[in-house]
C-alpha positions as CSV (number, residue, x, y, z in Angstrom):
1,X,-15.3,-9.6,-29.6
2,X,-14.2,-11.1,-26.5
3,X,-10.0,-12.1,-26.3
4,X,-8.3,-14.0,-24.2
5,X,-6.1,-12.1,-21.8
6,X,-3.1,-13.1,-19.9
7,X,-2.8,-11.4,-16.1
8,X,0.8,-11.5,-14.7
9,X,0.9,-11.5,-10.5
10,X,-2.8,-11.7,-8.5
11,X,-2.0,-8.5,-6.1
12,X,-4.9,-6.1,-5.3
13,X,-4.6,-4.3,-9.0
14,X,-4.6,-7.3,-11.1
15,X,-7.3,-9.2,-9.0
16,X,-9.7,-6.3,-9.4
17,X,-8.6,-5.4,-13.3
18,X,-9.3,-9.5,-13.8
19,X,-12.8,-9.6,-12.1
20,X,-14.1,-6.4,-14.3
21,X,-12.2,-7.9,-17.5
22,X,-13.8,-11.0,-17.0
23,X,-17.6,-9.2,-16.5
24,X,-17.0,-8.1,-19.9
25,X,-16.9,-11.8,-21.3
26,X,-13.2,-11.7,-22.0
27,X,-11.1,-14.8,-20.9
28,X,-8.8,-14.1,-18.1
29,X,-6.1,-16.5,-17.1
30,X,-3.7,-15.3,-13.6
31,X,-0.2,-16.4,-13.5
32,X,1.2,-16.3,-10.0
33,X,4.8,-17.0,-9.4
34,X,4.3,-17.7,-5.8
35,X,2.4,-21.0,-4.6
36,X,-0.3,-18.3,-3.0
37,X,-2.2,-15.8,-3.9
38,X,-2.2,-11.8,-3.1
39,X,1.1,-10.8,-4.2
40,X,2.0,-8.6,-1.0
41,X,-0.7,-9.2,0.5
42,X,0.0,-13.1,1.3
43,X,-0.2,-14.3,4.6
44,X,2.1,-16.5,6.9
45,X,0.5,-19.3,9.1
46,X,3.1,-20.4,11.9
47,X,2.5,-22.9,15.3
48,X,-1.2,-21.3,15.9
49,X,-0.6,-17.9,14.7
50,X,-1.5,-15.7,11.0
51,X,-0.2,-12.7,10.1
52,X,-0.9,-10.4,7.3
53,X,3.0,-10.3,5.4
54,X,2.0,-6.7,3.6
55,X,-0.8,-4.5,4.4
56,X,-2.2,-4.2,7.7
57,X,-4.5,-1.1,7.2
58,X,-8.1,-1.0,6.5
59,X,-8.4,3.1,4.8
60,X,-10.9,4.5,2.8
61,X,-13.7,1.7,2.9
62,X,-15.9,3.6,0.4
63,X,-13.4,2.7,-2.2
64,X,-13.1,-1.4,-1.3
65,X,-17.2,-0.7,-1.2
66,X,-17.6,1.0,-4.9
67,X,-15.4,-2.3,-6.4
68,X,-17.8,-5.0,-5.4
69,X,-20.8,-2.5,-5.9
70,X,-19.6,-2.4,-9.7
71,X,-20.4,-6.3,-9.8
72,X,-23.5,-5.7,-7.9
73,X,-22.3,-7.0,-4.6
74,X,-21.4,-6.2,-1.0
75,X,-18.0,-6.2,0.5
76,X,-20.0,-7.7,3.4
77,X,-20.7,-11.0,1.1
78,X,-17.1,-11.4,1.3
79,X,-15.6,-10.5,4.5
80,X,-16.0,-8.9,7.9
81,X,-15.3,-5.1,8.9
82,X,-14.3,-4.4,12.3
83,X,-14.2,-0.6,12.9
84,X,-10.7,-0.5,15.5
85,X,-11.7,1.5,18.7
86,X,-8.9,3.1,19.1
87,X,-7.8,3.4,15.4
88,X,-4.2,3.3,16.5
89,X,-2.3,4.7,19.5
90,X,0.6,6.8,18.9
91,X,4.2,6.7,21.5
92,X,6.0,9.6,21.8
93,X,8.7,8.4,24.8
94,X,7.9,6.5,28.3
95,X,4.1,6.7,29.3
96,X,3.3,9.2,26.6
97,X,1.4,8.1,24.0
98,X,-2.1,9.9,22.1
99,X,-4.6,7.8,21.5
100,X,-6.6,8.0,17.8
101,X,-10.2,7.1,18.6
102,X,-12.5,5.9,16.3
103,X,-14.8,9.4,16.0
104,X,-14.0,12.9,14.9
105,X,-15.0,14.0,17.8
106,X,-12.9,11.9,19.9
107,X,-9.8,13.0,17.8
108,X,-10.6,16.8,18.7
109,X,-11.0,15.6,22.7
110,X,-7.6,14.5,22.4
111,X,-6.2,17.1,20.1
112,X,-7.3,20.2,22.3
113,X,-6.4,17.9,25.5
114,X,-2.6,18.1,24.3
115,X,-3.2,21.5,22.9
116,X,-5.6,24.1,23.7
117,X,-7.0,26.0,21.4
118,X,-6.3,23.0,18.5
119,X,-9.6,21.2,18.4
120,X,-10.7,24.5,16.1
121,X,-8.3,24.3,13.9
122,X,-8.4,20.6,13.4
123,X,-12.0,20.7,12.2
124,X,-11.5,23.5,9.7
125,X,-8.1,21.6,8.2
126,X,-10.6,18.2,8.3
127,X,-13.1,20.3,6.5
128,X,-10.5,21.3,3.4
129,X,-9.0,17.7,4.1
130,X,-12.8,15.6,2.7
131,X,-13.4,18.5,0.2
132,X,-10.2,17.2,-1.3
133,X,-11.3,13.6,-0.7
134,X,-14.4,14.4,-3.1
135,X,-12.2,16.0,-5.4
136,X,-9.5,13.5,-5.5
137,X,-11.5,9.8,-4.6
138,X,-14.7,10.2,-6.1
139,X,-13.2,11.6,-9.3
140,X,-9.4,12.1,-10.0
141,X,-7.9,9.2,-9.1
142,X,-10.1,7.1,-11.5
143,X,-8.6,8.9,-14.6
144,X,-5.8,6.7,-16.6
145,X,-3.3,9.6,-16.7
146,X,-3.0,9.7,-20.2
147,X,-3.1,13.6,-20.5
148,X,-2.2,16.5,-17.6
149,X,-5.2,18.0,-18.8
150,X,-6.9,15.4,-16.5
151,X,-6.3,17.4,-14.1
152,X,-8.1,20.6,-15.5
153,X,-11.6,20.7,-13.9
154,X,-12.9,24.0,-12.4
155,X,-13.1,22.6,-9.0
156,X,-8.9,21.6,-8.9
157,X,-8.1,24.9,-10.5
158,X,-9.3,26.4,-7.3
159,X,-7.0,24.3,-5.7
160,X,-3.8,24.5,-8.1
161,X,-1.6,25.8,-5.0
162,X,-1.9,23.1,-3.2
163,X,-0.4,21.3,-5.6
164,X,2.8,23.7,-4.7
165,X,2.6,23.9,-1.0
166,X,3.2,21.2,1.0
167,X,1.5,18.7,3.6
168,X,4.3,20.1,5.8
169,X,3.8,23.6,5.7
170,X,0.0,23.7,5.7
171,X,-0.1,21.5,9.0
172,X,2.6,23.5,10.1
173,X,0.9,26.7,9.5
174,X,-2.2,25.8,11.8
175,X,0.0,23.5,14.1
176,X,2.7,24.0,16.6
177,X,2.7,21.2,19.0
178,X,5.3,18.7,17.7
179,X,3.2,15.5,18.7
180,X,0.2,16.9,17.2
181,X,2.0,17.9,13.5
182,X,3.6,14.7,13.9
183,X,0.2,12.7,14.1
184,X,-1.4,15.2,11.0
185,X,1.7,14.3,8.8
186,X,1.5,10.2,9.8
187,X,-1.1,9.5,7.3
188,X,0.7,10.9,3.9
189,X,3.8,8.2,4.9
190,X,1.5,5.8,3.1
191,X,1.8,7.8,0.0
192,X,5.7,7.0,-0.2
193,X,7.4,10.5,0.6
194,X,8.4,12.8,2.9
195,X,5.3,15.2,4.0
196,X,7.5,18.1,3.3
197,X,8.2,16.3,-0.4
198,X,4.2,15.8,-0.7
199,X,1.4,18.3,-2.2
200,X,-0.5,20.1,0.3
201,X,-3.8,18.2,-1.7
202,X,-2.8,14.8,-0.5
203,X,-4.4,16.5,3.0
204,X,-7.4,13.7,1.8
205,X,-5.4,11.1,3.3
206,X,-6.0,12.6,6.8
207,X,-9.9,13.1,6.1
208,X,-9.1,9.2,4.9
209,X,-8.0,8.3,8.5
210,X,-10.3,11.2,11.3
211,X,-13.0,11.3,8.9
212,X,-13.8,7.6,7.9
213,X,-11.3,5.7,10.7
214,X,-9.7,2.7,10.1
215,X,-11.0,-1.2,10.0
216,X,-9.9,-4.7,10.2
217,X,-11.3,-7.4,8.2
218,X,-12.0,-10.4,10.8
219,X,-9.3,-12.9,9.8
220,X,-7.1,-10.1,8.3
221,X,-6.3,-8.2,5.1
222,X,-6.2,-12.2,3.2
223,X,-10.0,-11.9,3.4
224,X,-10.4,-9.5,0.8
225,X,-7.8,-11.0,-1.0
226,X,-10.1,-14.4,-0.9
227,X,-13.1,-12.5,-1.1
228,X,-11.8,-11.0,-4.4
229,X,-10.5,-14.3,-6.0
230,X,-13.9,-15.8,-5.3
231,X,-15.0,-13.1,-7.3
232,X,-13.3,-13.4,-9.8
233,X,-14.0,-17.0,-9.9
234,X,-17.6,-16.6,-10.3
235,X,-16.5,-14.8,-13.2
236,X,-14.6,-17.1,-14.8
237,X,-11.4,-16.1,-14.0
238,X,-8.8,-19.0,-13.6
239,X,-6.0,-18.5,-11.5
240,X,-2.6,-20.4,-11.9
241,X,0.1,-20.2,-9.0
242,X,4.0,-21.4,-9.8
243,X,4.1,-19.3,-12.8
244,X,6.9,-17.6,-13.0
245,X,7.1,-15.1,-16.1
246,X,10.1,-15.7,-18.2
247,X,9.8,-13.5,-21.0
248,X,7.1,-11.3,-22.7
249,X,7.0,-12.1,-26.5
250,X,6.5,-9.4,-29.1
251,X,6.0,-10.2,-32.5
252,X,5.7,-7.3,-35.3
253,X,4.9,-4.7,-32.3
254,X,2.8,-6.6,-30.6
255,X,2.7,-9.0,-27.5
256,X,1.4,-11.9,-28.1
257,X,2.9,-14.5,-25.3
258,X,4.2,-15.5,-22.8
259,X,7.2,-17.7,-21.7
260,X,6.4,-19.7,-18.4
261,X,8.4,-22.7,-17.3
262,X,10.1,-22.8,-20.6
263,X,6.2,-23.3,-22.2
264,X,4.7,-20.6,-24.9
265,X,1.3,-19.2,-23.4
266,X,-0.4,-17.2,-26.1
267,X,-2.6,-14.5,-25.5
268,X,-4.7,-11.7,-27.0
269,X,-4.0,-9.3,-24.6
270,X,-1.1,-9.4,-21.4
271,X,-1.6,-7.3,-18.3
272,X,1.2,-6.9,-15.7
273,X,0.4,-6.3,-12.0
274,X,3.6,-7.5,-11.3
275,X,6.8,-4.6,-10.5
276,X,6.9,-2.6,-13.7
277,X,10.3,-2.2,-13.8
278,X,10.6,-6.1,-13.8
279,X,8.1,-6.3,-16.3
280,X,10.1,-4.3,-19.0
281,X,13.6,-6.9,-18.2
282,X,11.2,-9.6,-19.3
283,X,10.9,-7.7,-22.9
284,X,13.8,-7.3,-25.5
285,X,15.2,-4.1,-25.2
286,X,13.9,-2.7,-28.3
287,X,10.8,-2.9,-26.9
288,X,11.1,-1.4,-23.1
289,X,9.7,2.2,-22.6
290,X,11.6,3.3,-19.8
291,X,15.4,3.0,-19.3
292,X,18.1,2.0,-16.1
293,X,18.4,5.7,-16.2
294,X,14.8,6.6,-15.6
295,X,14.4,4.3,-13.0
296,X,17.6,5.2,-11.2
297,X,16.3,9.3,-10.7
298,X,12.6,8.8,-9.6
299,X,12.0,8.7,-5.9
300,X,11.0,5.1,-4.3
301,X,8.5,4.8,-1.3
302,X,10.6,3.0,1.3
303,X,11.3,-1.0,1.7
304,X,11.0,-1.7,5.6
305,X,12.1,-4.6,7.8
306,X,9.6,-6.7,9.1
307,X,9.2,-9.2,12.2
308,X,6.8,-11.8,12.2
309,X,6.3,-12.6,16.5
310,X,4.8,-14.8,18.4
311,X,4.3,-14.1,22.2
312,X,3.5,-16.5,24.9
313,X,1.4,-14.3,26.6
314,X,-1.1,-11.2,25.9
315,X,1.0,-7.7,25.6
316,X,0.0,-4.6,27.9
317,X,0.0,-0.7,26.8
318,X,-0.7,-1.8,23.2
319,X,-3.3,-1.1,20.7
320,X,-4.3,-2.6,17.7
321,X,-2.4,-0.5,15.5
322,X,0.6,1.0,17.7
323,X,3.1,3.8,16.3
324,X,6.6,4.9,18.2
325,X,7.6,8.2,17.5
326,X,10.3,8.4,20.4
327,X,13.0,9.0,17.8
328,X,13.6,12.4,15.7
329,X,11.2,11.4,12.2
330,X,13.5,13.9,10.1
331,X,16.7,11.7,10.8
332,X,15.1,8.5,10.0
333,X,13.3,10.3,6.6
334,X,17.1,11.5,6.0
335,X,18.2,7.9,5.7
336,X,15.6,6.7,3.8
337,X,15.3,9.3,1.6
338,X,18.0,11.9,1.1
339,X,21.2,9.7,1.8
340,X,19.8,6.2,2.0
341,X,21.8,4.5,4.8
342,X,20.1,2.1,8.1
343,X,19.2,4.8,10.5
344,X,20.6,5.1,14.0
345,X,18.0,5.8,15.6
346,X,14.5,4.5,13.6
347,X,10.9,4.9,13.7
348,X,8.6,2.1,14.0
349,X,5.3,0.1,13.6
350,X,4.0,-2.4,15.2
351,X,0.4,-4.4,14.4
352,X,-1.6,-6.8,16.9
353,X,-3.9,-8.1,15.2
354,X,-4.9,-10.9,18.2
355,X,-6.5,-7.6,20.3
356,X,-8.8,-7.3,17.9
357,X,-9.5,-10.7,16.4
358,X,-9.2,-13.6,18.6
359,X,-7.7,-16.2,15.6
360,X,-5.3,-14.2,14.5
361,X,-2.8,-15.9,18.0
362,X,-3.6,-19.4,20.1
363,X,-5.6,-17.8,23.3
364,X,-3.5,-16.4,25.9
365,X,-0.7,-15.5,23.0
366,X,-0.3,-12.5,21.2
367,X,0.5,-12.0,17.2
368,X,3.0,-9.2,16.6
369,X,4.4,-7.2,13.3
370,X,6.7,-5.2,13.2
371,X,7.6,-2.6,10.8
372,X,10.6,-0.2,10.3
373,X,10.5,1.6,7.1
374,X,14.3,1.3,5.4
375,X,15.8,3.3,2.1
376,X,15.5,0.6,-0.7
377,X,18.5,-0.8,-2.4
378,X,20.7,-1.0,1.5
379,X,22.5,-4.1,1.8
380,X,20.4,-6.7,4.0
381,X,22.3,-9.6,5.8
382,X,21.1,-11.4,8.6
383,X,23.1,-9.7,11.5
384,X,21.8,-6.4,10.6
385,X,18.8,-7.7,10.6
386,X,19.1,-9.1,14.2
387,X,20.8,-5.8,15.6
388,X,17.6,-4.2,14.5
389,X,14.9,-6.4,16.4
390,X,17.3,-5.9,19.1
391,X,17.3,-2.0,18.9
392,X,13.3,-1.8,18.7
393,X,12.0,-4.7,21.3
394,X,14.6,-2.7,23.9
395,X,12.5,0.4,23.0
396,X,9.6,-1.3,23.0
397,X,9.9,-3.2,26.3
398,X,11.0,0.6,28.0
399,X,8.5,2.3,26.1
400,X,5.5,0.2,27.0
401,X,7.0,-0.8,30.6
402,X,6.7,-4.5,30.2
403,X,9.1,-7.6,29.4
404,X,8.5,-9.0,26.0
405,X,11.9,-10.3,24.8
406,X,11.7,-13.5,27.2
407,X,7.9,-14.7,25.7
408,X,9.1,-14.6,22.1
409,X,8.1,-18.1,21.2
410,X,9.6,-17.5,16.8
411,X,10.0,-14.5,15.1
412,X,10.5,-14.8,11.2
413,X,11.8,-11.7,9.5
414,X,11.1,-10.1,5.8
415,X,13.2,-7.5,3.8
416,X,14.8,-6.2,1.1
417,X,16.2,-9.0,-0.2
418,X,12.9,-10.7,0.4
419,X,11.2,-8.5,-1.8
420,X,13.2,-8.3,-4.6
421,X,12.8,-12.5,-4.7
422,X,9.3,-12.9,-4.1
423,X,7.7,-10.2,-5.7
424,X,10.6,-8.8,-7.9
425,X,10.6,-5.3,-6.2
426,X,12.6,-2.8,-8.4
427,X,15.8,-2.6,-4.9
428,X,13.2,-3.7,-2.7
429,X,10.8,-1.4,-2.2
430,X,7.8,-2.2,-0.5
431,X,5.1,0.1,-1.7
432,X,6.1,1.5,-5.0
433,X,6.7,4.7,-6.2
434,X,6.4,8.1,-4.1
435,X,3.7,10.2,-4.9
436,X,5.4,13.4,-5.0
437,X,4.5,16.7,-7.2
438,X,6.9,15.2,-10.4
439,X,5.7,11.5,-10.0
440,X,1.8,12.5,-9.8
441,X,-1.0,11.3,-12.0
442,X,0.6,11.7,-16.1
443,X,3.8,12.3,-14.6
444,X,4.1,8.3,-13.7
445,X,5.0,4.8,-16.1
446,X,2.0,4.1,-18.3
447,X,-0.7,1.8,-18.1
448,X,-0.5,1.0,-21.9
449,X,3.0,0.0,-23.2
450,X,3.9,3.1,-25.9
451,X,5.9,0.2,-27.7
452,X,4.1,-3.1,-27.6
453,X,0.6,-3.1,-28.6
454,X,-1.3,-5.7,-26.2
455,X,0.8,-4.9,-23.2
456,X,-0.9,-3.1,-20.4
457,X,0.5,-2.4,-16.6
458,X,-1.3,-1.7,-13.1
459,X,-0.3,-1.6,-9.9
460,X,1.3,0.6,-7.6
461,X,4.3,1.7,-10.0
462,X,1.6,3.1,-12.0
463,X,-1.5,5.9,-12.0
464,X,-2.9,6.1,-9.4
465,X,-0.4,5.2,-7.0
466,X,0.9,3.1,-3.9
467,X,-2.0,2.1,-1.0
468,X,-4.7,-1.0,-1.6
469,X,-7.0,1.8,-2.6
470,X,-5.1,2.9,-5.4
471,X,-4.1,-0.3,-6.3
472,X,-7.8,-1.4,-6.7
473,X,-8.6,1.7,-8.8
474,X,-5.7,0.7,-10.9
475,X,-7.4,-2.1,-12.0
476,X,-10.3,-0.4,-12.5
477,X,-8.5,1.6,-14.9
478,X,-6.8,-0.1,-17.1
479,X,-9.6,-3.2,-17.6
480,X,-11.3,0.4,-19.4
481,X,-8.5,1.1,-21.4
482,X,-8.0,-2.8,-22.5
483,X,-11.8,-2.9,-23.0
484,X,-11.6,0.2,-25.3
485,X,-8.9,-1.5,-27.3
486,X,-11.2,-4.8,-27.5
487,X,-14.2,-2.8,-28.3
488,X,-12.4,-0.3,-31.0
489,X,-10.3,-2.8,-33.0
């Protein structure tokens, strides 16, 4: 019997869990709070220029490829892949960066350029990197985390003690050069922890980024998200934006509506993409699963500080996808991480997106983000704000021996106290909860609500975990645990 289900936010997880809901003949309704679409994901459009506000990475393609194969499409009906030649560049002080190409092979040329001896080694810890791929991608990651006996399969008990070691200590046990360990442990940064806080299994990420590269959709990361709404809306899925979620109403142990703009919206079934910790304040307390307690001890992936540029000219010394790594990264993790504090002295990011795709900036200009990865939960007022964009275009006008600061035409900023009012981000984080060994698979919050029948989560708060990957397989997920419910009451 199809029911009519209510979808709160229209990020990554709830856009895919509303395209395979509605497949299944189900009526799915989105509420948005914001007036666009994407949650994170949005996009900002300013004198000529667009930038993606959240993600900027393209990873593990394969996965973005298996969602629209599962409504017997292409990803290629929808948007346009770019494969970034080089993937990213990496800056390590004044003319000394290493440059990520966009084939293994190129990766080794650099890696046995900077040291001898390394290209070997790479290849064998790329080798154990994709067998964990396979293991983790193709099957683990797609289980609901329900049970740790999930994880029981004859191929992960051959791999139960890399569950115990570290990202950290394998690279470092095959690695010496500081630039080179620094580059292997990049990738798990995604994941929301500290490499040396991260199991030695989550080595798939790096396979993820040597082995299968990185992409840019032509016209940015909003593709997909448009590409998925039109999905869904050849579905049937209607999306509603200016929506904001008041409350979550449970009668007799079950959720039954919602309160929007003061209105009652029933519904059969609610899903929330949006942050789970929100999601529970919108319930009476009686019926919340996890307490201020609980939230308070589990370990948040970082917030960041981001700047939204416009240049009057095209930038030199730059790729695509540029890191800076000029700056000790175990300070800067020590801030975020083990006494949360702005750091002195931080690493950074920074995405131009107008090298690769000529609409992203007016011709002649350049589109710029930048990225510096904070503790959540810090105080954020403007001035700090500014001392910051101060701090990193000096750096990055020194680093990449060019004047920038005179061509900045706007530059709009985005933090902490951005997200918790736009997406309701649990002390502002930005990507959700860290994947380390105690927060893995069972060990996170639960897709279905212990207390309130009907009420489902997704997202990156949730199994399996922060990334766009993750948070389309979330999706995937819980639509098969709702369409169990459905289909077995």
């Amino acid at each position: 019997m199809n029911k009519t289900i209510a979808i709160v936010g229209s990020g990554f997880s709830s856009l895919a869990a509303a395209s395979y809901l509605a497949k299944e003949g189900n009526l799915v309704t989105v509420y948005e709070k914001n007036s666009t679409y994407g949650g994170r994901a949005r996009q900002l459009k300013m004198e000529g220029f667009t930038f993606d506000m959240g993600p900027t990475w393209y990873w593990m393609p394969d996965v973005f490829e298996r969602f629209f194969q599962d409504f017997g499409k292409d990803s290629s009906q929808y948007f346009q892949l770019i494969k970034l030649n080089p993937a990213y560049q990496v800056y390590f002080g004044e003319n000394d960066s290493i440059t990520i190409g966009d084939t293994l092979e190129k990766i080794t040329e650099a890696f046995e350029k900077e040291e001898p001896g390394s290209s070997i080694k790479l290849q064998k810890f790329i080798n154990e990197a994709q067998d964990n791929y396979n293991i983790a991608i193709k099957d683990l990651v797609y289980r609901p985390g329900l049970s740790p006996l999930e994880l029981v399969t004859p191929v992960t008990m051959k791999k139960i003690g890399q569950f115990f070691s570290t990202i950290s200590k394998e690279v470092r046990k095959e690695f010496t050069n500081p630039k080179l360990i620094s580059i292997l442990e990049f990738p798990v940064l995604f994941l929301g922890a500290k490499p040396s806080n991260t199991p030695a299994f989550y080595s798939f990420m790096n396979y993820a980024d040597f082995g299968l590269g990185t992409f840019h959709p032509k016209n940015g990361m909003y593709s997909v998200i448009e590409g998925m709404i039109a999905l869904a809306e050849s579905l049937g899925v209607q999306f509603k934006a200016n929506m904001n979620v008041e409350k979550i109403n449970v009668v007799n142990g079950r959720a039954t509506s919602l309160t929007i703009n003061s209105q009652e919206i029933k519904a059969d079934i609610i899903l929330s993409g949006a942050d789970y910790h929100h999601t529970e304040t919108l319930l009476d307390k009686s019926y919340r699963q996890y307490s201020e307690k609980y939230w308070e001890k589990k370990v948040f992936a970082p917030s960041s500080l981001l700047f939204y540029v416009g240049f009057s000219k095209k930038l030199k010394n730059v790729s695509h996808h540029t890191l800076f790594f000029d700056v000790p990264f175990e300070a800067h993790a020590k801030a975020i991480y083990d006494t949360p504090q702005w750091p002195e002295e931080p690493l950074f990011y920074a995405s131009f997106p107008s090298i690769t795709d000529k609409d992203a900036a007016p011709e002649g200009k350049e589109a710029g983000i930048f990225l510096i990865p904070l503790a959540p939960g810090l105080t954020d007022i403007e001035e700090v704000r500014e001392e910051y964009f101060e701090l990193i275009i000096n750096r990055f006008e020194k680093i990449t021996n060019q004047d920038v600061k005179k061509y900045v035409i706007f530059k709009e900023a985005f933090c902490i106290n951005d997200f918790i009012k736009d997406y309701n981000s649990y002390k502002g984080n930005a990507y959700g909860l860290a994947n380390t060994l105690l927060q893995t698979a069972f060990l996170r919050p639960k897709l279905k609500s212990k207390k309130a029948k009907g009420l489902y989560f997704t997202g990156q708060l949730t199994v399996p975990g922060p990334g766009v990957p993750p948070s389309l397989i979330s999706g995937k997920i819980v639509s098969n645990l709702i369409q169990k419910e459905i289909t077995t009451t």
